[in-house]
N, C-alpha and C positions, 0 to 999 in steps of 0.2 A: 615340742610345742609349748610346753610349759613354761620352761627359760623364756621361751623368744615371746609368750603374752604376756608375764612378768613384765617384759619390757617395753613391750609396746602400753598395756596401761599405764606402768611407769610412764611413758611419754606423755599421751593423754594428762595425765595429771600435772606434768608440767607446760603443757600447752594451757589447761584448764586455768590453774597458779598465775600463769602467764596474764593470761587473760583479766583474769581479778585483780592484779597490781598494776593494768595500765588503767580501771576503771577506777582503782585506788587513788593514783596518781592525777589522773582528770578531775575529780572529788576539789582536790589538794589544792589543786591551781587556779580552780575559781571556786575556790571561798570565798575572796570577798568579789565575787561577779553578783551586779544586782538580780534578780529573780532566778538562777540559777537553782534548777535540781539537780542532785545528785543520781549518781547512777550504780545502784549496787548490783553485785553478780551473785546471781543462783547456780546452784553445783546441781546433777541430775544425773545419776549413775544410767552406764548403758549397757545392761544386759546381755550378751549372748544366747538364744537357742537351744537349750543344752537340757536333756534329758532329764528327770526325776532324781535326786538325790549325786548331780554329775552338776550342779548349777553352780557357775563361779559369780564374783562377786561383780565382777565386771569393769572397764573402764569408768571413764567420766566425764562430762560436756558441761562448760559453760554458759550461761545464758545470764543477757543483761536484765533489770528488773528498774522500771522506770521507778521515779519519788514522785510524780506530776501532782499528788494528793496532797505531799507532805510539806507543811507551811512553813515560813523562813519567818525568821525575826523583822518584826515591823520597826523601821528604824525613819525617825523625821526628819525632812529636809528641809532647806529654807526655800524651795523652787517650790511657786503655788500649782505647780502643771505636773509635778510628779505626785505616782497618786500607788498604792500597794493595796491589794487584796486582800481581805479578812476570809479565810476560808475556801470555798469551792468558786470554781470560776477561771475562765481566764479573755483578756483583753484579744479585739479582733484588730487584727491589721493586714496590710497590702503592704506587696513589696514595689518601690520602684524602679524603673523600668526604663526610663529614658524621660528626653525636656522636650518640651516644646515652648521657646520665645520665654525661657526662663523659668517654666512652670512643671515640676514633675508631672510625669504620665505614668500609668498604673495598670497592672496587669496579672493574669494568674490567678492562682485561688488563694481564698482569706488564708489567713495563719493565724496562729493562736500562740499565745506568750503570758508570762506573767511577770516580765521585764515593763515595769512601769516606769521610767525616769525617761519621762515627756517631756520635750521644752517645744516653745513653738518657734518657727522658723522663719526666715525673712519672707516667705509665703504665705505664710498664717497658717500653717499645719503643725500637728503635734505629732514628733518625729522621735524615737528613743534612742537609747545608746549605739545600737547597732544597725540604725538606720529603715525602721519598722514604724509605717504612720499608723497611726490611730485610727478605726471606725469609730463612727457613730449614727446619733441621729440628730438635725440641726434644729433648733430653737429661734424662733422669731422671740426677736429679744423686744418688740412693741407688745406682744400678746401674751408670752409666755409658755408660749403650744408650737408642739414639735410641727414642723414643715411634712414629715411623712413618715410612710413605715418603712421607706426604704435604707440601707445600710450606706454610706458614705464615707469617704475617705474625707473628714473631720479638716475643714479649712475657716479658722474664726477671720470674721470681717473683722476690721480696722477701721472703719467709718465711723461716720459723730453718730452718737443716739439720737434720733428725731425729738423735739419738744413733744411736750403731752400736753394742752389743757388741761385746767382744772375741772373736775363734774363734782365735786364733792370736798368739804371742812368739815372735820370731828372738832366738833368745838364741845369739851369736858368742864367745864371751871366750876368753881364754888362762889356765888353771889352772896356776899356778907348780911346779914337780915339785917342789921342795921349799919351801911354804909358812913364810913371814916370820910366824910367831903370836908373839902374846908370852908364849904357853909355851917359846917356843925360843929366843924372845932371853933370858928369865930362866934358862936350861938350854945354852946353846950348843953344851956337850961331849957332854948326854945322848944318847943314841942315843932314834930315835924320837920326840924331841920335838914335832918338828909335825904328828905324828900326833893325829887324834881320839881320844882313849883313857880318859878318863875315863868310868864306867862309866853315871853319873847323863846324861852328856850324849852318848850313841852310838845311844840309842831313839828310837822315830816321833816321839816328843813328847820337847821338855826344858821342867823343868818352871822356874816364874822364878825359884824360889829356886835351881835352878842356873845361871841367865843368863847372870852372871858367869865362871862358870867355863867355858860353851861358849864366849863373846866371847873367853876366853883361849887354845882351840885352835882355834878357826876366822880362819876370813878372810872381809872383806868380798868379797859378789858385786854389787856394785849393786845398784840398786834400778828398779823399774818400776810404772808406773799402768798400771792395765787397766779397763775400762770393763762398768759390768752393761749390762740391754737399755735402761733409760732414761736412760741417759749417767751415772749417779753414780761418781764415782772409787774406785777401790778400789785403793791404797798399796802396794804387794809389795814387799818389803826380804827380799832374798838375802844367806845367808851358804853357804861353803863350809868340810867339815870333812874330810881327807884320813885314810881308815880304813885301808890298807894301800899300802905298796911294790908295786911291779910289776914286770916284768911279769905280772897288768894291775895300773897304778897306781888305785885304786877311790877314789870318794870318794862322801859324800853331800852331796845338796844341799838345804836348808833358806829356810823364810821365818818370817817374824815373824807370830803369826795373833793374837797379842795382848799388846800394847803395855803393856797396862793391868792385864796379870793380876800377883801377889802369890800369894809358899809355892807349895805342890804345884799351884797353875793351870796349865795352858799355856803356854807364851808361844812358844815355839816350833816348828814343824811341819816334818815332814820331807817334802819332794816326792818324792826317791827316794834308793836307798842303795847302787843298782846302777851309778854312771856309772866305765867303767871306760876304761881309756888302753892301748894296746900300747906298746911298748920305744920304739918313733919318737914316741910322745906323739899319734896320734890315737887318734880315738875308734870304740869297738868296741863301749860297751855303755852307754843303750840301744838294740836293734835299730832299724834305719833313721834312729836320731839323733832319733826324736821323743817324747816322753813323753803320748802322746792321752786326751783328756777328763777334766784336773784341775781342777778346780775351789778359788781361793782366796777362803778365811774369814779377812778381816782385820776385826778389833775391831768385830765381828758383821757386818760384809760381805761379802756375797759376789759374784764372779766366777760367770759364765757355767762351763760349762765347754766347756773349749779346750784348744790342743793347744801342747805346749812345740818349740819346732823347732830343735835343738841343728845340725841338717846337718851336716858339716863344717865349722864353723867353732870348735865347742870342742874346745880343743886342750888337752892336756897338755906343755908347752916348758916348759926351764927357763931363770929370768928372777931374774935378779939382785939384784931389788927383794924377789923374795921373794909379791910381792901379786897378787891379781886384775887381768889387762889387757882391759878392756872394748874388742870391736873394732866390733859392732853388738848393738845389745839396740833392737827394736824392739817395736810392735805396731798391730796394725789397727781398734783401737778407737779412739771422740771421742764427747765429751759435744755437748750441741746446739750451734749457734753460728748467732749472730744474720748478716744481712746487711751487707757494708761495702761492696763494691766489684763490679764486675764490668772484663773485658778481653778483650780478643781472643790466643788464644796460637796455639803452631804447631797447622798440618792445618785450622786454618781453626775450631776449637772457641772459642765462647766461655763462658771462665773464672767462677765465682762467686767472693769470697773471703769468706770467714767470721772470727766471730771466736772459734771455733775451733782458729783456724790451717789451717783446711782449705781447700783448692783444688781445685772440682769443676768440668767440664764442665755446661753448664746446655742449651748449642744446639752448632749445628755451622754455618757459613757454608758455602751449597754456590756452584759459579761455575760461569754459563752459556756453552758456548763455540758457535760458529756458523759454519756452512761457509765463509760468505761476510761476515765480520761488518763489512766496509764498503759492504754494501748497505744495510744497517739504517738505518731512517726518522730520522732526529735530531729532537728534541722540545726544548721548556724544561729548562731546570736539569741541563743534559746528562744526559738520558735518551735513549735510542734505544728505537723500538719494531720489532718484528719484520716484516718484509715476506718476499715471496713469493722473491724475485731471492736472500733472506740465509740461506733456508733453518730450517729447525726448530732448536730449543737444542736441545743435550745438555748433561744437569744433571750434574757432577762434583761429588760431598760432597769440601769441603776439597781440603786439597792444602797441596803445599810451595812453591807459587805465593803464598800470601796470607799479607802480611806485618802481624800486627798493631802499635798503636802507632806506624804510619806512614802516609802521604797518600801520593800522587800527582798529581806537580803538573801545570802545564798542559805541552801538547807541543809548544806555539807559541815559540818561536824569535825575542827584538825583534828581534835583528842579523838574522837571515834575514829578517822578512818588511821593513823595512826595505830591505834589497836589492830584493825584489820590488816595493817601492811605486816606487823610483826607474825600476825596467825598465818597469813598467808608466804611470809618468806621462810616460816617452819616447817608447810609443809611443802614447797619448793623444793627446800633442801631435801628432808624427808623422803621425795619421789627421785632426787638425784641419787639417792642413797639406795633405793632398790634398784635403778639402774647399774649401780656399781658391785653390786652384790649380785645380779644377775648376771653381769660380764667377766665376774670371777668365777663361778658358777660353769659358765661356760668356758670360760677357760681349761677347767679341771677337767670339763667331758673332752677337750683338745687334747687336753696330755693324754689320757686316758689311749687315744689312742696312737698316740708316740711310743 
């Protein structure tokens, strides 16, 4: 009996060897497979029954040992849709299943992967190497707020972005305490001169036939586009005209409401006449720094109305130049814009770009993490499915874990597993080596009885 268990664990062992150089060899062959875990093998001797001080050592069984924990090198792509893992986690997807009128259809249970190399497809879904869409959760790209808490197979529109009206101008600038007009450069000595003071151009309106003469005691304020509700641009060109010394330093602030008007027309509009400075040069008036629900009429267009938002940042300093120092002049309006691109950015959202200029959230990538997430069943196209042993996901929206515009390469290791092929073809050998020593062995008990 001896001879012949000699041999049969000898077997064992090369079944076991066996076993560990096809895991070797899988390792080997997707290394560079993007998200790819490795698959190492555990040895676990198996004992026999055997009475007190009669105990052999026993044969021996293979067993795979998943990597699902162990992180691959994060390597950048130029595709804004492929996106890799920083740490624990992995991306949910559905497989499909069949078309309808051109449209995959979807079925079966989620899977889980950590193969991110997404691109999106003539459908608008975000599809990986091996053919694995994306979940998530969808993003009203007007609001910024996820549409629900349900999980979805990830399909980005292609439609224009609606226009926005404008509700709101951050207007920031620096009003010069003593304003550079070209009434005061033609007046140097005069006292007063960069005052507004002309009597024709001090009213709500100046009319065009005194244009001229306000462009002589005013200052430019920049200019701004503001947006009505169906995106049409509406032009606001700011000037400033300083009506009194300070403390408070007061001045009024004006827009152009028509370009086009000749003699007693319009041409110029007063927004207000109150904006006033204390001795330090902030601002004190108007209350709270905002001017709410004006409404601009330029060359018969008109502006929603919305609210002007001075905050602190219009300041009264005095600046050497003499002129307008624009520090922020913003606003929250945009005309429509067609679709260019889509990406993945940080917290896991992915980006739409317009041609607009605008950059909205459209979805949000959520990542499943798992108590035990190397018990997870391994499938084709390195997918894992969820078993009993791995425990339920928990779904995390985003995170500062998911890094768009990058892969995740394989976690397989040539020089390591390399190493492992040589220990393991040692003891290969090694185990073919007691088979043959056992069969000579046995031979001898054959002559023995010749």
């Amino acid at each position: 009996m001896g001879i012949f268990g000699a041999m049969t664990t000898a077997i064992s062992g090369l079944s076991a060897q066996s076993f560990a150089l096809e895991n070797i060899s899988g390792n080997i062959a997707n290394a560079r497979t993007t998200g790819f875990k490795r698959v190492d093998t555990s040895f676990a001797d198996l004992v026999p029954d055997m009475p007190p001080r009669r105990e052999l050592s026993g044969s021996v069984g293979a067993f795979s040992r998943n990597t699902a924990t162990v992180q691959g090198d994060i390597q950048a792509s130029q595709i804004g849709t492929n996106v890799a893992i920083q740490g624990n986690g992995f991306f949910i997807t559905r497989e499909r299943t069949g078309d309808v009128g051109g449209v995959p259809t979807f079925a079966g249970a989620q899977q889980y992967t950590r193969r991110g190399d997404f691109d999106m497809d003539r459908n608008g879904y975000l599809v990986n190497g091996t053919g694995q869409y994306l979940m998530g959760y969808t993003v009203d790209p007007v609001t910024g707020l996820t549409t629900g808490t349900q999980l979805n197979v990830l399909r980005i529109s292609q439609n224009n972005l609606p226009a926005r009206a404008t509700t709101q101008i951050e207007y920031n600038v620096n009003l010069p305490q003593l304003p550079l007009t070209d009434r005061r450069i033609a007046n140097p000595t005069v006292a007063g001169s960069y005052l507004l003071q002309t009597p024709a151009v001090t009213g709500a309106t100046i009319a065009a036939a005194d244009h001229q003469t306000f462009l002589n005691e005013s200052v430019a304020g920049q200019s701004v586009t503001v947006y009505d509700a169906a995106g049409s641009p509406v032009p606001v060109q700011i000037r400033w005209g300083k009506t009194a010394d300070g403390p408070p330093g007061t001045w009024s602030m004006y827009y152009e409401s028509n370009s086009n008007a000749v003699g007693p027309a319009t041409r110029w509009t007063r927004v207000s006449a109150g904006v006033q400075f204390n001795a330090s040069g902030q601002l004190t008036a108007p209350a709270g720094g905002t001017i709410p629900g004006f409404t601009f009429t330029v060359n018969g267009a008109s502006s929603p109305a919305l609210t002007i938002n001075f905050g602190t940042g219009l300041t009264q300093f005095a600046d050497a130049n003499g002129v307008v120092q624009a520090n922020r002049i913003t606003q929250d309006g945009y005309p429509t814009g067609t679709f260019q691109r889509v990406a993945v950015g940080e917290g896991g959202y992915v980006v739409a770009s317009y041609s607009n200029g605008q950059t909205v959230p459209v979805a949000q990538i959520p990542l499943a993490t798992f108590a035990s997430p190397n018990m997870l069943l391994r499938q084709d196209g390195g997918v894992f499915e969820q078993t009993l042993e791995s425990g339920q996901p928990l779904i995390n929206a985003g995170g500062s874990g998911i890094i768009g515009g990058s892969t995740e390469n394989s976690n397989a290791d040539i020089a390591d597993e390399f190493a492992k092929m040589i220990v393991t073809q040692q003891a290969y050998s090694a185990n073919t080596r007691v088979v043959t020593t056992a069969q000579s062995m046995l031979q001898d008990v054959i002559n023995i009885i010749r």
